[in-house]
MDTraj code that builds the backbone (N, CA, C; nanometers):
import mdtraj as md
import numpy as np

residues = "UNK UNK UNK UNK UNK UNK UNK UNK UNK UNK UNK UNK UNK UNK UNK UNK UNK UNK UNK UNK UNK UNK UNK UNK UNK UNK UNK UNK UNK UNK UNK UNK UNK UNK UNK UNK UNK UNK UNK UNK UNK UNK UNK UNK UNK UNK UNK UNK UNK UNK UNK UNK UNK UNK UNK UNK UNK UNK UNK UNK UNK UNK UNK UNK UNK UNK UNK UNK UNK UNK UNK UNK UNK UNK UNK UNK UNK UNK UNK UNK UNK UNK UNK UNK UNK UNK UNK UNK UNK UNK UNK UNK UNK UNK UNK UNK UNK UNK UNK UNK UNK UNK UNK UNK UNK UNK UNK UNK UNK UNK UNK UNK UNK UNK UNK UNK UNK UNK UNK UNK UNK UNK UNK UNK UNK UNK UNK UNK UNK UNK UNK UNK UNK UNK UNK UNK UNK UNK UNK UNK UNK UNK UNK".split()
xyz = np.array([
    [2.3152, 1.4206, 13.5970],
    [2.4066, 1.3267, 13.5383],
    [2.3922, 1.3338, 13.3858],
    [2.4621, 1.3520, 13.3510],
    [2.5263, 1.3745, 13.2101],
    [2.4805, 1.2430, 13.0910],
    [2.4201, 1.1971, 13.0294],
    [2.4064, 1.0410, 12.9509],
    [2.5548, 1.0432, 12.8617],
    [2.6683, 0.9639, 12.8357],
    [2.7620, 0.9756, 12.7562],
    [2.7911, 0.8270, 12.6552],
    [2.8585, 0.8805, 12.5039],
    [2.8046, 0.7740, 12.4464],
    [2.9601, 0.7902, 12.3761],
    [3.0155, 0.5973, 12.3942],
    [3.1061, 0.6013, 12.3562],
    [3.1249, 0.5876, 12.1890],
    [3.2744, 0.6403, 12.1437],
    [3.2534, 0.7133, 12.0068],
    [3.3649, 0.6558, 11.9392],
    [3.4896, 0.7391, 11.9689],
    [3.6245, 0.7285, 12.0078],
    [3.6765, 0.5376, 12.0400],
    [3.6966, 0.4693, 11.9338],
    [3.7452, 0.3511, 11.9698],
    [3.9122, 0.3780, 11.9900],
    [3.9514, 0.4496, 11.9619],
    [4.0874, 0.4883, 11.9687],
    [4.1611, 0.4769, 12.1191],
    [4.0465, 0.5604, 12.1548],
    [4.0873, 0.6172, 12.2880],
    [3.9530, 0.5407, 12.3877],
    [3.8979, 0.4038, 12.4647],
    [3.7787, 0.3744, 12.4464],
    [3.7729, 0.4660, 12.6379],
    [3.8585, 0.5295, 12.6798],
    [3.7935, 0.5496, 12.7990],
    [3.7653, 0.7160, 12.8066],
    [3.7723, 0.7412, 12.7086],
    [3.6883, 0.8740, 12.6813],
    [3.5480, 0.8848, 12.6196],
    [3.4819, 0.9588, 12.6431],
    [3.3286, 0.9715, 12.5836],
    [3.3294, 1.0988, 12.5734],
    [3.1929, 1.0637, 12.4574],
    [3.1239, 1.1987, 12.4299],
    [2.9902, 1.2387, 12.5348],
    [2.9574, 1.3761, 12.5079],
    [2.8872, 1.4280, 12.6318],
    [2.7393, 1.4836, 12.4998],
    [2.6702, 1.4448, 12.5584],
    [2.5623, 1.5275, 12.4671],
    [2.6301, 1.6630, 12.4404],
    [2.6769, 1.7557, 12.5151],
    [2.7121, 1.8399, 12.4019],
    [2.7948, 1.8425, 12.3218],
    [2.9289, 1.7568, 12.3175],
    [3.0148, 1.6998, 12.2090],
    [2.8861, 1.6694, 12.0993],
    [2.7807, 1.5609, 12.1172],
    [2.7543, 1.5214, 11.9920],
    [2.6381, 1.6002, 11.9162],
    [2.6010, 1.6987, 12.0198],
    [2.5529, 1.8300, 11.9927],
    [2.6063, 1.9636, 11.8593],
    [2.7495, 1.8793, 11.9174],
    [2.8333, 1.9982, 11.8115],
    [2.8870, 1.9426, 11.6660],
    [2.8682, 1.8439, 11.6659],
    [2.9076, 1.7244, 11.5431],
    [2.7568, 1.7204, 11.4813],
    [2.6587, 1.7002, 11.5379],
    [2.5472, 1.7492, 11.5091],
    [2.5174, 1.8319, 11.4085],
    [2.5442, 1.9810, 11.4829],
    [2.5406, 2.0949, 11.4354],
    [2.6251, 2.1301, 11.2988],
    [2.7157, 2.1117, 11.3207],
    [2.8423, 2.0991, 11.1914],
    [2.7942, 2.0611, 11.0585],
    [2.7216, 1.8810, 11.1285],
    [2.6832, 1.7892, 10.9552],
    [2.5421, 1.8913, 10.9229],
    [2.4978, 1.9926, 11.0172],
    [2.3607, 2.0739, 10.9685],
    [2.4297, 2.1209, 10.8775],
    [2.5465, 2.2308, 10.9131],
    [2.5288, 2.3411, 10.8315],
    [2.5900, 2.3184, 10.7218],
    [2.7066, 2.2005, 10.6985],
    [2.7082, 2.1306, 10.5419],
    [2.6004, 2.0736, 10.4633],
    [2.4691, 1.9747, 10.5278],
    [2.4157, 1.9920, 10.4443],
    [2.3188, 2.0461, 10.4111],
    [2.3000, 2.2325, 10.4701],
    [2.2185, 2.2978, 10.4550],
    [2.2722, 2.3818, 10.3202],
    [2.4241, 2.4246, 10.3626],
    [2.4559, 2.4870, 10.2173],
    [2.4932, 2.3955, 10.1040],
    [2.5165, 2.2734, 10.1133],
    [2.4994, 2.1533, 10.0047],
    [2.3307, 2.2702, 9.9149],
    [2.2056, 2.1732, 10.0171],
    [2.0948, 2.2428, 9.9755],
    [2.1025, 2.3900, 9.9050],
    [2.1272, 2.4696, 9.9831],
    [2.1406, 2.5651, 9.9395],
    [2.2049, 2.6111, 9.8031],
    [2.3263, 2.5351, 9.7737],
    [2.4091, 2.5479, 9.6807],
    [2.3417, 2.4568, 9.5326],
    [2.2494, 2.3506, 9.5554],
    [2.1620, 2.3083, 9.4888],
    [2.0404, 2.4001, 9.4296],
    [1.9879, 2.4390, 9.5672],
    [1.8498, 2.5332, 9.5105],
    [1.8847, 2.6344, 9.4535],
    [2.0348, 2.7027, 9.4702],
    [2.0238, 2.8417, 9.3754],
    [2.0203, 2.7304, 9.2288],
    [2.1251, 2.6815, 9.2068],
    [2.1922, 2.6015, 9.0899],
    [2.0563, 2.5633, 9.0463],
    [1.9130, 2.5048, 9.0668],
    [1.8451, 2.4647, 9.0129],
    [1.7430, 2.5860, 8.9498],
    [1.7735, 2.6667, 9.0154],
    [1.6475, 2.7854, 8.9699],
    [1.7516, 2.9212, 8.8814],
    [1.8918, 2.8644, 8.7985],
    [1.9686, 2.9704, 8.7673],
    [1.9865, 2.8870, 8.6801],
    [1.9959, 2.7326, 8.6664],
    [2.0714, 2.6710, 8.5285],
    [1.9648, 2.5416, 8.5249],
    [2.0354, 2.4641, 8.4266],
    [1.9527, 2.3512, 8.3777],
    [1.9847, 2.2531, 8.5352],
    [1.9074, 2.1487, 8.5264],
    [1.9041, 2.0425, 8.6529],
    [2.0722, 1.9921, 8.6160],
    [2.1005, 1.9414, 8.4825],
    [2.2739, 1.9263, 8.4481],
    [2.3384, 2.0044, 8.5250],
    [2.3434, 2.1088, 8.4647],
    [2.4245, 2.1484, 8.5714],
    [2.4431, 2.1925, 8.7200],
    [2.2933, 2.2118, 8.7834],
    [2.3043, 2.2157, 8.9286],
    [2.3450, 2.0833, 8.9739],
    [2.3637, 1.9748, 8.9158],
    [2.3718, 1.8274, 8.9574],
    [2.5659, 1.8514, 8.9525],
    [2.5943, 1.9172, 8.8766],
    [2.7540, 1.9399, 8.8529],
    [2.7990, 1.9980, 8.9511],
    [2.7435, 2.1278, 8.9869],
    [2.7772, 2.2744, 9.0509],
    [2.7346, 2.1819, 9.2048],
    [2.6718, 2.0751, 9.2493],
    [2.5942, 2.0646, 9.3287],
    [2.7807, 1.9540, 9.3969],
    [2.7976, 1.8919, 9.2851],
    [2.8783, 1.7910, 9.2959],
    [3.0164, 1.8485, 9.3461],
    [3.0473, 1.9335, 9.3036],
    [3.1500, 2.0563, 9.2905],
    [3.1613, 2.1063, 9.4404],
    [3.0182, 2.1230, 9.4781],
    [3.0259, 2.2175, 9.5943],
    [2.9815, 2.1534, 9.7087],
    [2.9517, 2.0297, 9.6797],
    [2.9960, 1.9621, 9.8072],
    [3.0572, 1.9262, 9.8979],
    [3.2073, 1.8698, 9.8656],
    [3.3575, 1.8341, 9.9240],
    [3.4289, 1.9772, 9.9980],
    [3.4120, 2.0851, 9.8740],
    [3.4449, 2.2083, 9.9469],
    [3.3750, 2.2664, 10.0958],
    [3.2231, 2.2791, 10.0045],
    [3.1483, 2.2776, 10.1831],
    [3.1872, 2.2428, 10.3056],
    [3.2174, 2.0568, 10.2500],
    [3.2450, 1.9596, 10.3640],
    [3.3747, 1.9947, 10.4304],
    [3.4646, 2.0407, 10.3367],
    [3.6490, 2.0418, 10.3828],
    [3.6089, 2.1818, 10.4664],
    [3.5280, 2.2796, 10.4506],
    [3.5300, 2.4253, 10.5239],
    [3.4740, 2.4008, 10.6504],
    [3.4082, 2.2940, 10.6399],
    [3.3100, 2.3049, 10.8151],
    [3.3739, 2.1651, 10.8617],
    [3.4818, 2.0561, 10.7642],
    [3.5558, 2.0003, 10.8824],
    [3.7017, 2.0743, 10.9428],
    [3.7310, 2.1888, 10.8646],
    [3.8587, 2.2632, 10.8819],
    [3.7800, 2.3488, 11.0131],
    [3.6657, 2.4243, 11.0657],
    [3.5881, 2.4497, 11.1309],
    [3.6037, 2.3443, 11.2814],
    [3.5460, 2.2163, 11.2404],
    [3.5158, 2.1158, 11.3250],
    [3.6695, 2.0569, 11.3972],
    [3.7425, 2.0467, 11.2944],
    [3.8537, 1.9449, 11.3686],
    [3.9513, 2.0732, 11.4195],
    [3.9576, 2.1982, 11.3676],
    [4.0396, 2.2851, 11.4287],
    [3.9800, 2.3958, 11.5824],
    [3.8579, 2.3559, 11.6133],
    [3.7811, 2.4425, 11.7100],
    [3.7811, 2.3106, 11.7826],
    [3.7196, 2.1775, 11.7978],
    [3.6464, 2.1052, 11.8628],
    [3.7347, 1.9696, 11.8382],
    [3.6939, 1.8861, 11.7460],
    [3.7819, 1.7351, 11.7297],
    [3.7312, 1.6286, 11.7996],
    [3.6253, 1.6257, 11.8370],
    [3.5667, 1.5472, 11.9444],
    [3.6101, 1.4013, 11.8640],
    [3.6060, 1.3530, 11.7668],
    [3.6253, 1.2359, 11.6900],
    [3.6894, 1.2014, 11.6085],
    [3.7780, 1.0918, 11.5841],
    [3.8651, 1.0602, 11.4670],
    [3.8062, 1.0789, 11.3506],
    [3.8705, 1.1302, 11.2199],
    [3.8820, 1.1656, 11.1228],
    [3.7472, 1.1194, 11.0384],
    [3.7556, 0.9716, 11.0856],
    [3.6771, 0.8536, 11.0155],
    [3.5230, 0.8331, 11.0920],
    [3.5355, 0.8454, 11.2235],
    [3.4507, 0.8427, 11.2648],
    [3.3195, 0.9715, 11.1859],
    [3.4305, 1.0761, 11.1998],
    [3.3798, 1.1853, 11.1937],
    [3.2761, 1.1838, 11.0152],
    [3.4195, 1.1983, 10.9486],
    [3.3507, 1.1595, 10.7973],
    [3.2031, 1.0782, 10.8135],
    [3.1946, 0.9534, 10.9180],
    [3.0824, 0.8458, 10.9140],
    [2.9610, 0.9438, 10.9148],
    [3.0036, 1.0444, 11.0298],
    [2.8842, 1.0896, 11.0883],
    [2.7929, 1.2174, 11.0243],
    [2.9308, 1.2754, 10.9373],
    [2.8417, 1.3564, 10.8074],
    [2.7869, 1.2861, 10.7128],
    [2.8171, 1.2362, 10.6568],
    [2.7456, 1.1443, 10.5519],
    [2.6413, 1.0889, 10.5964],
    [2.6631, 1.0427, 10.6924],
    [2.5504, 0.9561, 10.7073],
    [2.4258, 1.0479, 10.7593],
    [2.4526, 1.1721, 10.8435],
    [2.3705, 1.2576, 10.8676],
    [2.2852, 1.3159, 10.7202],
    [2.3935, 1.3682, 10.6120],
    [2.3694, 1.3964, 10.4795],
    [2.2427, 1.2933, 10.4187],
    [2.2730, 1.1567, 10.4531],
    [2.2152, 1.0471, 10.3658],
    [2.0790, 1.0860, 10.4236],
    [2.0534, 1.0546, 10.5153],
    [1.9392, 1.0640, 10.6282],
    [1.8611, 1.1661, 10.6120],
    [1.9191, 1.3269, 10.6144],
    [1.8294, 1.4515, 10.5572],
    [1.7791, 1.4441, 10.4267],
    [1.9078, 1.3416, 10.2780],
    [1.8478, 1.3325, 10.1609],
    [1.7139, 1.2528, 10.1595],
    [1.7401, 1.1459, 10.2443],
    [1.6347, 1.0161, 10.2424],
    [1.4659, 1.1059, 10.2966],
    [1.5047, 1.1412, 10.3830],
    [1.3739, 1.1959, 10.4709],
    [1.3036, 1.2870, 10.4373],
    [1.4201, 1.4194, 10.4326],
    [1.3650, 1.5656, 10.3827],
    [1.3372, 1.5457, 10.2678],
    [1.4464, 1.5325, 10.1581],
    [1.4476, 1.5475, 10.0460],
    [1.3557, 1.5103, 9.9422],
    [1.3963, 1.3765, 9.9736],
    [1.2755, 1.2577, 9.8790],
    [1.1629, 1.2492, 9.8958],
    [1.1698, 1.1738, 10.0714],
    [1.0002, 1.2068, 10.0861],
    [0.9227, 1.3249, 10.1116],
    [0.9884, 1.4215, 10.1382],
    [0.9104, 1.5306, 10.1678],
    [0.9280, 1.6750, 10.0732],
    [1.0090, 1.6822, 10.0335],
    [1.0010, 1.7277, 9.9328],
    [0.9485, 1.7395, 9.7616],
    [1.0226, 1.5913, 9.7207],
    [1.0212, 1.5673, 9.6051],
    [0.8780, 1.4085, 9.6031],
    [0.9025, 1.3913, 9.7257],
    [0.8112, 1.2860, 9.7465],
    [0.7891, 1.1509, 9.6322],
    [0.9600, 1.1082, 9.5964],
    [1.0223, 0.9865, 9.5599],
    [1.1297, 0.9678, 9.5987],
    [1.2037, 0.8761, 9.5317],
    [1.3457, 0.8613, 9.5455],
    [1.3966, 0.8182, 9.4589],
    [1.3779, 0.8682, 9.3595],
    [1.4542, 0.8621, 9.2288],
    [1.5902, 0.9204, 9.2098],
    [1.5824, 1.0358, 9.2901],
    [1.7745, 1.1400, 9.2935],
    [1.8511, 1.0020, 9.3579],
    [1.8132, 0.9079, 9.3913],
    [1.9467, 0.7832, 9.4637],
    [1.9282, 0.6871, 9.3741],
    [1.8866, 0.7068, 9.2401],
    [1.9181, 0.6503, 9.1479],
    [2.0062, 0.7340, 9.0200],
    [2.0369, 0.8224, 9.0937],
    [2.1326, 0.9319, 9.0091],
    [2.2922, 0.9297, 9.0330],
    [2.3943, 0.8280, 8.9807],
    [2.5017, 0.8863, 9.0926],
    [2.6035, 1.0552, 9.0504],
    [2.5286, 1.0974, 8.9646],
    [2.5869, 1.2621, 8.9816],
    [2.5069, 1.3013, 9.1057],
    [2.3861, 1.2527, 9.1088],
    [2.2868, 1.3704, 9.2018],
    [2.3027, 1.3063, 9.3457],
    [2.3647, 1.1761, 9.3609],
    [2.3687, 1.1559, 9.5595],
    [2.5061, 1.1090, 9.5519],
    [2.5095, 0.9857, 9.4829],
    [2.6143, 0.9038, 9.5062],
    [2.7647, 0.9758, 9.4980],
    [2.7722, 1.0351, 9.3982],
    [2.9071, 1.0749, 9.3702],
    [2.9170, 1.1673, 9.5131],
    [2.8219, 1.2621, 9.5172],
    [2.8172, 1.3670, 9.6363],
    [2.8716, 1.2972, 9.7786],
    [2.7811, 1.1838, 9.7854],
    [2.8278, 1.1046, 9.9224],
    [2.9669, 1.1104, 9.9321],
    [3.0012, 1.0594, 9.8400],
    [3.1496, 0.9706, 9.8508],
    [3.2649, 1.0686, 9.8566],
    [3.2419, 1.2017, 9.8129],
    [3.3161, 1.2891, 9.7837],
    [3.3101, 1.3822, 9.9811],
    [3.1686, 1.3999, 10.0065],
    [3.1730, 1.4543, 10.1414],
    [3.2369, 1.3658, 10.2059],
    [3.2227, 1.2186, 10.1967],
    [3.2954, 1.1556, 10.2985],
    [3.4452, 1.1453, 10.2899],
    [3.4899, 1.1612, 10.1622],
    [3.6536, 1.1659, 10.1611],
    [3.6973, 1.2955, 10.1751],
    [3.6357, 1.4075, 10.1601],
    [3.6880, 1.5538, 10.1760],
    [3.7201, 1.5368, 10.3724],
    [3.6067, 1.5314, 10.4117],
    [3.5754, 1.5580, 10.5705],
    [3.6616, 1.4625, 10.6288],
    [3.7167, 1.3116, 10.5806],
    [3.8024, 1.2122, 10.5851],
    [3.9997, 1.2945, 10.5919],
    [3.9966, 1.3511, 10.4462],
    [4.1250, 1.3530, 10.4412],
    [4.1296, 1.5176, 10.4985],
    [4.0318, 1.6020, 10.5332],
    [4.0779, 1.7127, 10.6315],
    [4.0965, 1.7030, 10.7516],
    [4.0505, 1.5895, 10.8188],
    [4.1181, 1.5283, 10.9468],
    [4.1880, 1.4980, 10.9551],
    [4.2838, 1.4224, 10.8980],
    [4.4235, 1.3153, 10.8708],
    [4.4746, 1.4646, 10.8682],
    [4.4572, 1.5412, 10.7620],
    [4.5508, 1.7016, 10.7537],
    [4.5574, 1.7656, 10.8373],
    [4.4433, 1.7622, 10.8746],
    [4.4445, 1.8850, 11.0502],
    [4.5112, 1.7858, 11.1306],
    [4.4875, 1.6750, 11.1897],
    [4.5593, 1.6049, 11.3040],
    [4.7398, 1.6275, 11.2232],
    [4.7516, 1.5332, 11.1164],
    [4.9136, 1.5821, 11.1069],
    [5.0014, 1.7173, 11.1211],
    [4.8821, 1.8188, 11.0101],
    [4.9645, 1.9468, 11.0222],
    [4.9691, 1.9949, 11.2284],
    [4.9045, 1.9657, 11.3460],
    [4.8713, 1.9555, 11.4367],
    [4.9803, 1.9216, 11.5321],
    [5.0514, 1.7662, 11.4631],
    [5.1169, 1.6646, 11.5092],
    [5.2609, 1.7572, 11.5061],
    [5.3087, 1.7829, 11.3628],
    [5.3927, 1.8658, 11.3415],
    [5.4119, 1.9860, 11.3994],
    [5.3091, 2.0589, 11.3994],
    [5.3265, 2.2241, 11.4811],
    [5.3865, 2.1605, 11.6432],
    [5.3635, 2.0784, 11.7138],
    [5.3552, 2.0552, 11.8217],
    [5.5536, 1.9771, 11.8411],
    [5.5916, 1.9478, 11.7098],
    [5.7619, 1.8721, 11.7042],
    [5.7894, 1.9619, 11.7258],
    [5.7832, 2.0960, 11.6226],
    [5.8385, 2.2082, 11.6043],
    [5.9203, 2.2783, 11.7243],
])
top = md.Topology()
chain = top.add_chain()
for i, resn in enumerate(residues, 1):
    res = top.add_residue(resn, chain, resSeq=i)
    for name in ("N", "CA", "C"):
        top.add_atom(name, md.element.get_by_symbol(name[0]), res)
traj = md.Trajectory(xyz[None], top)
């Protein structure tokens, strides 16, 4: 038997299946692995300024490529939901990995070039590429 966890208020008699949230999972990894990634070159090639820029820059894009990925292969979740669940995955790897185990403070969430702006930007990129994929979607399907 399968454990399933409802997600989808839209639709409330559908659920997700561990591997639905397996794959939403997986997704908010690999944004904010190349987030990271796109940080650590930027920090060991330019000043902390500007990897905090380049970092800011290359966030939303990241996010819009692996929700154009997510909502056009899979879609398990509304737009919003979805956005919730990167970010907040994002927040959670910054809080844990980052701060404490890495840098072992939390001073970067007193930066808003270095988290805040980033947050807000993954969550509206991954936000308004859902609304785009479901409409452009909605439309192919009038056609």
């Amino acid at each position: 038997m399968t454990k399933e966890v409802f997600v989808n208020s839209e639709q409330p008699s559908e659920r997700l299946s561990r591997k639905a949230i397996g794959i939403i999972l997986i997704h908010a990894i690999v944004g904010w692995a190349l987030c990271a990634a796109a940080m650590g070159i930027s920090m060991a090639t330019t000043t902390i300024e500007n990897a905090l820029i380049i970092h800011a820059i290359a966030a939303p894009i990241i996010f819009t490529g692996v929700s154009l990925v997510y909502f056009n292969r899979f879609n398990y979740t509304t737009p919003l939901r979805t956005a919730l669940i990167f970010v907040s995955f994002v927040i959670l790897m910054d809080f844990f990995v980052v701060s404490m185990l890495v840098l072992g403070n939390f001073d970067m969430f007193a930066s808003l070039l270095g988290t805040w702006i980033p947050f807000t930007l993954i969550f509206f990129s991954t936000y308004l590429t859902g609304l785009f994929t479901l409409k452009n979607r909605n439309f192919r399907r009038a056609v």
